[in-house]
N, C-alpha and C positions, 0 to 999 in steps of 0.2 A: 280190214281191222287186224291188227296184232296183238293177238295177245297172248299169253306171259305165264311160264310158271313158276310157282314162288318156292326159290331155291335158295337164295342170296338176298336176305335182306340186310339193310345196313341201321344198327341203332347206336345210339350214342349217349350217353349220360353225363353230364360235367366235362365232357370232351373223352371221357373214356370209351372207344370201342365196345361194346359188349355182346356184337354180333354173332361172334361163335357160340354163345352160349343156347343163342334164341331158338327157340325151336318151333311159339307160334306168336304171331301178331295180329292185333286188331287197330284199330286207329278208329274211332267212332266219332262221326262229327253230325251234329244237331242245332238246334233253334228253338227256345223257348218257345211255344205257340202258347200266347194271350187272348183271353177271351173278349170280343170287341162287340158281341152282341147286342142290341139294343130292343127297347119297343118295337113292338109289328115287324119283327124279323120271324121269321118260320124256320129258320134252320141255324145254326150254331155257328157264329164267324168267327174266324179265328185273324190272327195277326203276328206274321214271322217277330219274335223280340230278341234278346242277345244271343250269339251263340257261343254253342255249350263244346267243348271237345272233353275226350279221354282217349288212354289207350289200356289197353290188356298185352301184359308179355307172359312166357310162358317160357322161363331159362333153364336149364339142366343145374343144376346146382354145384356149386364149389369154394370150398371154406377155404382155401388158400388166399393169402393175400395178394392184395390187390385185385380179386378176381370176384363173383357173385355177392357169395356175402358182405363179402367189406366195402363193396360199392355200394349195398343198397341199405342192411343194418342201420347206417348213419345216417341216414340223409331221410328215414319216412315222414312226413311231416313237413319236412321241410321243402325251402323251392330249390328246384334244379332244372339244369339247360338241356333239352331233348331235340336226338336231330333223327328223323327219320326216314328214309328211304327204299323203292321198291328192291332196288338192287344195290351193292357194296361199290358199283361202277361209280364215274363224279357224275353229278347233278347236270340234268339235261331235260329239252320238253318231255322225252321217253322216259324218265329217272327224275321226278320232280323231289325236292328235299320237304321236309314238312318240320319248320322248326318251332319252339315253344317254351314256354318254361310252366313248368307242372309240379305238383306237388304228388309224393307218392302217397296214395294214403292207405295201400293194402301191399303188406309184403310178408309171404307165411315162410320163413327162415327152414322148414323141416313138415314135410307131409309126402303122404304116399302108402304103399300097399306096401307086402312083403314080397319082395323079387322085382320090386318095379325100379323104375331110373330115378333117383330122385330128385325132383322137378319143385321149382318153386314158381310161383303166380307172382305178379304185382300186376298196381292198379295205380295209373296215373291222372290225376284231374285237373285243369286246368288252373292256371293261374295268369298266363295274359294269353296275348291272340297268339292263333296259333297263324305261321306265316306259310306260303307256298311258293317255291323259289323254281325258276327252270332254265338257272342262267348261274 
């Protein structure tokens, strides 16, 4: 088994690079589970239904254009094209891309402690399937 430490990941927003910024990821993927219970059941059935993805980023912050703020400022709300990867390396079985188009609907522009880095969150939720490529 090989496995990996996360040093290099590769993200991407509207075709913009934003990988040097990242400092953490999450990629969250789920399944509605539906209640399918019936009469003279004794236990709780459930039923896989659509699936759900998000992701969680977690970028160093930087007001200069073209760079943190002004890629993401504009665009919460709205849809955008998300490419994401375990490492910056191209797409391979080991390097699978995970691409999507997601709406951001959490981006805090300014928070933090006094003497800390400062770090901004976003919150991306789906808006079609999200795809798995390794080719």
């Amino acid at each position: 088994m090989a496995t990996k430490v996360f040093t290099d990941a590769f993200v991407a927003v509207n075709g913009t690079d934003i990988s040097s910024h990242v400092s953490e990821l999450t990629l969250n993927m789920s399944a509605e589970l539906l209640d399918e219970t019936a009469m003279g059941d004794d236990t709780r059935v459930r039923k896989g239904g659509l699936l759900v993805w998000s992701f969680d980023i977690t970028l160093h912050q930087d007001y200069e254009a073209s760079q943190v703020d002004a890629t993401f400022f504009p665009i919460i709300g709205t849809s955008s094209c998300w490419e994401i990867r375990p490492e910056s390396s191209g797409v391979a079985a080991n390097n699978p891309s995970y691409t999507g188009i997601g709406l951001v609907e959490t981006y805090n522009p300014v928070a933090g402690t006094v003497g800390s880095l400062l770090d901004t969150s976003i919150t991306v939720q789906s808006k079609s399937t999200l795809t798995r490529s390794v080719a």
